[in-house]
N, C-alpha and C positions, 0 to 999 in steps of 0.2 A: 400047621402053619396058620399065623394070626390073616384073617381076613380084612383086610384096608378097605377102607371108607366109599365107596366111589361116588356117592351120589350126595350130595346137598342141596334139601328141600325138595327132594324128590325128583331133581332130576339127573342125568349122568351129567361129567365134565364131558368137554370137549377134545379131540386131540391137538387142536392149537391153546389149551390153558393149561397143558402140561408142558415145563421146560427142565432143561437139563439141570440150568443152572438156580432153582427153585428146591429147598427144603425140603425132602421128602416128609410127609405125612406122619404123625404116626410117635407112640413113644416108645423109649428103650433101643435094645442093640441093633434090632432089625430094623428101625428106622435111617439107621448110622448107615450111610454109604462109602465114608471114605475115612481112614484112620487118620486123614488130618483138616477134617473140617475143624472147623471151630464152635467151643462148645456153645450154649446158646447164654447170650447175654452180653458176649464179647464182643459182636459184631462191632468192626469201623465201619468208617464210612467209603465208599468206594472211590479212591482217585483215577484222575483224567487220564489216559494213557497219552500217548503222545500224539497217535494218528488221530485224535479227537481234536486237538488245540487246533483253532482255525487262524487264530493270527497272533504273531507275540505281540501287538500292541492291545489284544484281546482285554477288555477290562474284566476283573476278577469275579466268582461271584460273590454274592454279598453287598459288593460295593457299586453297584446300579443306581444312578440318580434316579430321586424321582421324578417319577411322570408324571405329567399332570391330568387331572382329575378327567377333565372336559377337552372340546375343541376350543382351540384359542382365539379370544375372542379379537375382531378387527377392529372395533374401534371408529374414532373419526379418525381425520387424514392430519389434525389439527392437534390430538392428543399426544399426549408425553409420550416419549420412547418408553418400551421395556425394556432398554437396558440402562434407564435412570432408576438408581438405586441408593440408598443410603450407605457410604463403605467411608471408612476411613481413611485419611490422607496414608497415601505409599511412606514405605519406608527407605531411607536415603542408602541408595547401594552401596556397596564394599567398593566400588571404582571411585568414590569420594564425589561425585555428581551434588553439587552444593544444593543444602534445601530451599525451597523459593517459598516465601512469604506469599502468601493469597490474601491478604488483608484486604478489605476497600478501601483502605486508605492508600493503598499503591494504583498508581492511572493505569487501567485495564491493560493500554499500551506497552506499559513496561511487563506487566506479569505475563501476557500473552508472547511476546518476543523473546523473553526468557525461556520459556516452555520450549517454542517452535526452534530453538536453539541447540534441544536433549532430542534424544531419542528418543522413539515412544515409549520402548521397556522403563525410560527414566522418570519419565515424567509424571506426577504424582497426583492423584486420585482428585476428580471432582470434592467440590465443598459439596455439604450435606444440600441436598435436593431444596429449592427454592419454590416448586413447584409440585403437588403433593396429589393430583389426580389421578386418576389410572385410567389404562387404556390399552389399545393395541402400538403397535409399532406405527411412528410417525418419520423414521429416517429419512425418508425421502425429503418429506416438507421443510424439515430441520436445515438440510444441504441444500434444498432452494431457495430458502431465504438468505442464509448463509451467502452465496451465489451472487444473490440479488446483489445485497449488500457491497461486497467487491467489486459490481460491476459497477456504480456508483463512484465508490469510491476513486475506483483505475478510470474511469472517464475524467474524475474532475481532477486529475495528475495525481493524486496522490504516490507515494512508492511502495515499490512492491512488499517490499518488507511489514510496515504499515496496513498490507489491503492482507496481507496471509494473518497478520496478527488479529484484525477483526472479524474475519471467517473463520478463524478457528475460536476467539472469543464467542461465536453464537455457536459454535456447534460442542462448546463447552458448558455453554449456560444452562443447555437441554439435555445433559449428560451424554451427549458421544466425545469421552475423550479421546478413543482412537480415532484421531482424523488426519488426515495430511493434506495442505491446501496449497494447490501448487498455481503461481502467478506468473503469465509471458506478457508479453506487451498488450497481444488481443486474442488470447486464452485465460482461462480461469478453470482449473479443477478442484475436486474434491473428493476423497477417498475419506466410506470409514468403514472399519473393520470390527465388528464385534468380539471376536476374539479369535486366536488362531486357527481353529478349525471350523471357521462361517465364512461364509464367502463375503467378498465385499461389495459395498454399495460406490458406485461413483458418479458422479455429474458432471457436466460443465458447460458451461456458457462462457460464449464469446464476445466482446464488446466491439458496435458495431460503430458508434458514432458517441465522440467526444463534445464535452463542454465546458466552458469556465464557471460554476457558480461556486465560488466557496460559503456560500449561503445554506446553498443544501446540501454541500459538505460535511458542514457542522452539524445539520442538522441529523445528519446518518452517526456519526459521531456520537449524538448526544442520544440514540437510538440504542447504539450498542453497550456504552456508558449505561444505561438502564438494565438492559439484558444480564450486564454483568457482574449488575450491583444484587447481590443476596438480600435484603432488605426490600429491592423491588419484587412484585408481581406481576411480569408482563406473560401472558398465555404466546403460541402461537397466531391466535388469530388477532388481538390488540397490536404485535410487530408487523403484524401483514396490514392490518392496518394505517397503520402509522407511515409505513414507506411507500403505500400507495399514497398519503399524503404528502409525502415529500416529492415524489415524483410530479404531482400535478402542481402543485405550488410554483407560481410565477416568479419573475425574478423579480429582486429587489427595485433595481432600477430601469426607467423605459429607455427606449433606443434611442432619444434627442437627449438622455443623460449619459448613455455611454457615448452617443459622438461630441458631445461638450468636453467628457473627460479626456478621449483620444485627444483631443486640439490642446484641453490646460498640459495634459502632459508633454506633447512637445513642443509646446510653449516653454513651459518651466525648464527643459532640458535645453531649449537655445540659452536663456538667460543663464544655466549652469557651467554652459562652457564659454559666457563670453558675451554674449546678445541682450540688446537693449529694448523698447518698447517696441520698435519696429520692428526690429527681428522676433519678439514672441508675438504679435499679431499676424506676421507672416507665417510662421512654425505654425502656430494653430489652424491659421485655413486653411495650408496645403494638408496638415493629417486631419483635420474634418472630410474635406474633399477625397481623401484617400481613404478613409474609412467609408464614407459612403457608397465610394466606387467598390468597394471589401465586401460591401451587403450584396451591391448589384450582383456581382460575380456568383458568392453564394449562394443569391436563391436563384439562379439558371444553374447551379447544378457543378461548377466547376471545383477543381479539386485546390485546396491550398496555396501550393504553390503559385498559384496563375490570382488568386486572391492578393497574397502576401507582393508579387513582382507588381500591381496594378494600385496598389499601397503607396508604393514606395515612389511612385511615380510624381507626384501631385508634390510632395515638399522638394523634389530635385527639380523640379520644372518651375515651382516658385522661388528658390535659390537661384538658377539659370537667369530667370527673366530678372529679377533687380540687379545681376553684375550685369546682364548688357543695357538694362534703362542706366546704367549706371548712378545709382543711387547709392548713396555714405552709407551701407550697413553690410555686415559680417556677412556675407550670404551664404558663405560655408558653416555659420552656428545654425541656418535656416535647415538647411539637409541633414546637421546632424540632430537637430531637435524632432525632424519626422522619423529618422533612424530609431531613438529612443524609442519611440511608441508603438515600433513593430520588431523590436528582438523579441526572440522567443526567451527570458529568462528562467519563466518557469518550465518549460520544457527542461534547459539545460541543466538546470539546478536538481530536479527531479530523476536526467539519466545518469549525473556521475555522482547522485546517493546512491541510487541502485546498483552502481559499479563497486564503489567502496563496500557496500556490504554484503556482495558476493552473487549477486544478482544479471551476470554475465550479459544471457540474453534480454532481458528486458532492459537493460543499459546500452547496449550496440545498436537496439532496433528503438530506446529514444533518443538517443545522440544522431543517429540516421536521419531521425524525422527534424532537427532542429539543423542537419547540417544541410536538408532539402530546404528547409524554411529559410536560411540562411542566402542559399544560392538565389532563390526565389526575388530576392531585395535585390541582390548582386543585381541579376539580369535588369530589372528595374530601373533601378539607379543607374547601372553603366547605360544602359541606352541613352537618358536622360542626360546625363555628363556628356558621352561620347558627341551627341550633337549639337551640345553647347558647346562644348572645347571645336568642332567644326564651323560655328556660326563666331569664332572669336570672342566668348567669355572665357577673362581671362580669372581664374581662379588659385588664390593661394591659399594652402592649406594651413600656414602659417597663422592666418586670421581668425582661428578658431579658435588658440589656446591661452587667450587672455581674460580676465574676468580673476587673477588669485587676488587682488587685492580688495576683491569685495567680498568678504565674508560675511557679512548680515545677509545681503542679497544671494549669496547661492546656497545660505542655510533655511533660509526662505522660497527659494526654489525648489531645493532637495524636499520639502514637507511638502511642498504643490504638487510636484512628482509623485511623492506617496502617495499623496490624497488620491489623486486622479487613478494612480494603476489600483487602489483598494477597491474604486469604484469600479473600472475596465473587470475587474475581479469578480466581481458580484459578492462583495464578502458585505457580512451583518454589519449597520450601523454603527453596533455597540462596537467593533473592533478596529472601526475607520479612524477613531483618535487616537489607539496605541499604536497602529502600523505608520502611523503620520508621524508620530514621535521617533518612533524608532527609527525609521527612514532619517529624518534630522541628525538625530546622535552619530548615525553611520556616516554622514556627510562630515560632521565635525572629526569626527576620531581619523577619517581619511585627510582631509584638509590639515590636521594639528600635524599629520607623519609625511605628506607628499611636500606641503606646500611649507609649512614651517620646521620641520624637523629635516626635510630635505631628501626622505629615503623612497625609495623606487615606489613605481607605481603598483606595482603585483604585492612586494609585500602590502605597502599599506593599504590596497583592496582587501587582501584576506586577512588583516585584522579588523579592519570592519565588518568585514562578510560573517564573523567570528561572531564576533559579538554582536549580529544582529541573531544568526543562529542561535545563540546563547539565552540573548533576552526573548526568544520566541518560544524555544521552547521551555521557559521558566513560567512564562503568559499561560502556554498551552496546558503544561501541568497545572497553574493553577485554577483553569480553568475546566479542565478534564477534557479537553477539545484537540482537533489538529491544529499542528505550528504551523501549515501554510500559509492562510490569514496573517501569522502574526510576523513571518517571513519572507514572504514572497513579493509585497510591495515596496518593502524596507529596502531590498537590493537596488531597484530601479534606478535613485542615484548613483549606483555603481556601475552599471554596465556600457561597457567597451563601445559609445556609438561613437562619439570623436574619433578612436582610432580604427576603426570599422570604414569612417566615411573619408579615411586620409589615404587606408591600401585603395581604394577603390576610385579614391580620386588619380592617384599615383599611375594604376590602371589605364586611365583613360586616356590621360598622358603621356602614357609607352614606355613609362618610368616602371620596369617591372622588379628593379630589385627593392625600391622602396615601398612599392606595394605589398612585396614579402614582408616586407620586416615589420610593417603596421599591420596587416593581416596576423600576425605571427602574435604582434602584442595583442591583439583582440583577444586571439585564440587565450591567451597565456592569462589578462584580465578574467576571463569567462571561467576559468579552470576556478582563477583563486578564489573565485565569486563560491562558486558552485563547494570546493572543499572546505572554506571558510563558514559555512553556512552549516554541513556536516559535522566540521570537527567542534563549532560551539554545542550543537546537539549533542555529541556524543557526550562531551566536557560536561552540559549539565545533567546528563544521565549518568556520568560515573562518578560523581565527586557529591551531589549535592542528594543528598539520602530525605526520605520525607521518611514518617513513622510506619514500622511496619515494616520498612522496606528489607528486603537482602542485603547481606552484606554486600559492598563494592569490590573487595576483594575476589568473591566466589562468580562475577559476574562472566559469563562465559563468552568466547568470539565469536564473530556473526558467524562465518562457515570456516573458514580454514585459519589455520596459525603459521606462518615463515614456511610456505608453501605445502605441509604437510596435511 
């Protein structure tokens, strides 16, 4: 019997380095233990049995990403995400999902509202990286500017739709395309997701307190316009920058210019329904006097409403007092010229966009705030009346609705009006002489269908309303800026104070069904205001194509189609 090996390098094995299932030693037949090993050379390789697999989602071997080298390094808080990457635009799914043009020559507006309109599986891949540093992960910074941004925005009314497409345009610029940015009236979030099996990151900030500047409106505008342009080089820290300057930045104009403009504007609103030099020298003091008592109010701290009713006060009490001095002038164009200068338009106009394009809540909870604002005037005024109408001013409403035969003078008016709410607005210089124009055309196009063509009030409001929306945001686009500026003052001429100040006078006089039916027409003016202003937007977003753009065809619905 051949003698085996036991020892290598002189020393014995052990009896834990002998196993069963190990090759015996050795060559020839006595090496052979079993008549069906396998001869040598044939060996496979050994497969997984079953009780070894730990999970069927288990990745294979072989196919292990790599790892990487080192620990990953942090970075500043400032630096580009790692998941900004150079990849190619997505390819357009088998559900027919139309492709969207990313060109700069489409307003970031429109390419970003398109997007926020798909899915996120649809939506198709960042442009090639604008920004070319490396770093650690910056998500967090990227979603608080984002943030910032929006809050901005949603303070100075913009709509919801609008403040989701600029937050998602910054957290696009910086490569997080998974983002979902959700808008309420005084919430703001942000979700972004790396990919499906990372967790995700989210923020939100709430806005606490509202302001009118369309000044620095634009200026956020003209911020994100940058961000979004591939050509530009703006870092994290230059945007951080920048909207710390917008923030501190003063307003255009001081507070003896905005109480001059509160007074031209309901000045010019008496002489539009009717009122001659007396009546707009009246109209203006009583809303200087009421704008001023407006500041008292709010710097003790008091809330809106108790602002807006102490407003309204000053032009019904200077109306009161010329019918019982009995003096020859309209005193009812007096009340309705201070009415003009305290409707909330841009509230209204702002909550039934957000309604039309599927924006629920943040549409109920601003139409809420413009219906508090609304009552606010009510209380106001009806005090005001109710103890005029008891000391025997006698008051027709009747006296208001004269003035059609002077069409130079209320086309003249209606620009005075612009002027004044562009300024009450805080908008840029440069856009106080197109909203002043615009405002005029809107007076004419109402005045050629009410007063000469003969047809109702509500349509020919909302073909004006149309076409101011129309020419705003034709302005906007070419401006690359928000349409509120070039919108929101132009309405002024149109809204509903005459019949506003006819239910309320009706009211006072115990007359309650004719208070319905002019309250009723207010309501109905203010609608067509607000969807006229809508549907010329939407008209020059679907018809009128700049280069680059998507086809009009493939353009998708805001949220739902024929309730589905």
């Amino acid at each position: 019997m051949t003698k085996t090996k036991e020892t290598e390098g002189g020393k014995p094995k052990s009896d834990e380095a002998r196993s069963a299932f190990v090759r015996p030693e050795g060559d020839g037949e006595s090496s052979t233990t079993s008549e069906f090993a396998l001869p040598d050379g044939f060996d496979v390789p050994r497969t997984v049995t079953e009780s070894e697999v730990t999970s069927e989602f288990a990745v294979p071997r072989g196919l292990e990403p790599p790892q990487p080298s080192g620990a990953e390094h942090e970075g500043s808080a400032f630096s580009t995400p790692s998941t900004y990457s150079v990849r190619e635009p997505a390819f357009t799914p088998p559900a027919g999902t139309p492709a969207v043009s990313l060109t700069k020559d489409v307003p970031w507006q429109d390419r970003m509202r398109t997007m926020l309109r798909m899915p996120v599986a649809d939506r198709p891949a960042p442009e090639r990286p604008q920004r070319t540093e490396e770093g650690g992960p910056a998500v967090p910074r990227v979603l608080d500017l984002a943030l910032r941004i929006g809050e901005l925005l949603l303070a100075g009314g913009e709509n919801a739709e609008d403040v989701e497409a600029a937050m998602f345009a910054v957290c696009r610029s910086y490569g997080l395309d998974r983002c979902e940015p959700t808008v309420t009236f005084t919430l703001l979030s942000i979700t972004h997701q790396p990919s499906l099996v990372e967790d995700p990151v989210s923020a939100s900030r709430t806005v606490r307190r509202r302001g009118t500047d369309y000044t620095r409106l634009s200026a956020v505008y003209r911020l994100v316009a940058d961000l979004s342009d591939p050509d530009t080089q703006t870092s994290l820290e230059e945007a951080y920058r920048r909207l710390a300057e917008i923030r501190r930045n003063r307003h255009p104009y001081p507070g003896w210019a905005l109480t001059a403009a509160a007074g031209l504007l309901a000045g010019a609103a008496s002489v539009l329904v009717g009122g001659g030099l007396t009546v707009f020298v009246a109209a203006a003091a009583g809303a200087m006097l009421g704008d001023r008592l407006a500041w008292l109010c709010a710097g003790r701290g008091l809330p809106e409403f108790y602002q807006f009713a102490v407003a309204a006060m000053p032009p019904a009490a200077i109306g009161i007092a010329l019918t019982l001095a009995e003096v020859e002038v309209r005193a009812s164009a007096v009340v309705t010229g201070g009415l003009f200068a305290l409707l909330p338009g841009r509230a209204l106009v702002a909550g039934v966009q957000d309604g039309l394009t599927g924006f629920y809540i943040t549409a109920s909870a601003r139409l809420l705030e413009v219906m508090y604002l609304i009552v606010g005037i009510v209380v106001g005024v009806l005090l005001v009346l109710y103890f005029g109408v008891k000391l025997g001013a006698e008051l027709a409403p009747n006296t208001a609705l004269g003035g059609s035969d002077r069409p130079l003078w209320q086309i003249t008016a209606s620009m005075l009006l612009s002027l004044a709410f562009a300024v009450l607005l805080q908008q840029e210089r440069s856009t106080v002489l197109a909203v002043t124009l615009n405002g005029g055309v809107a007076w004419v196009v109402y005045g050629a269908m009410h007063y000469a063509g003969g047809f109702s009030p509500v349509p020919s409001t909302a073909v004006a309303a149309g076409l101011v929306g129309l020419f705003g945001q034709l302005m906007s686009r070419y401006q690359f800026a928000s349409a509120l500026p070039y919108t929101t003052a132009a309405i002024g001429p149109l809204l509903p104070g005459s019949a506003t100040y006819f239910g309320l006078l009706a009211f006072a006089q115990n007359d309650v069904n004719a208070g319905l039916v002019n309250l009723t027409k207010a309501v109905a003016l203010a609608m067509a205001i607000a969807i006229g202003v809508n549907l010329g937007s939407e008209i020059s977003r679907l018809f009128l194509r700049m280069p680059g753009a998507a086809s009009a065809a493939g353009r998708r619905a805001a949220k739902r189609t024929r309730g589905f």
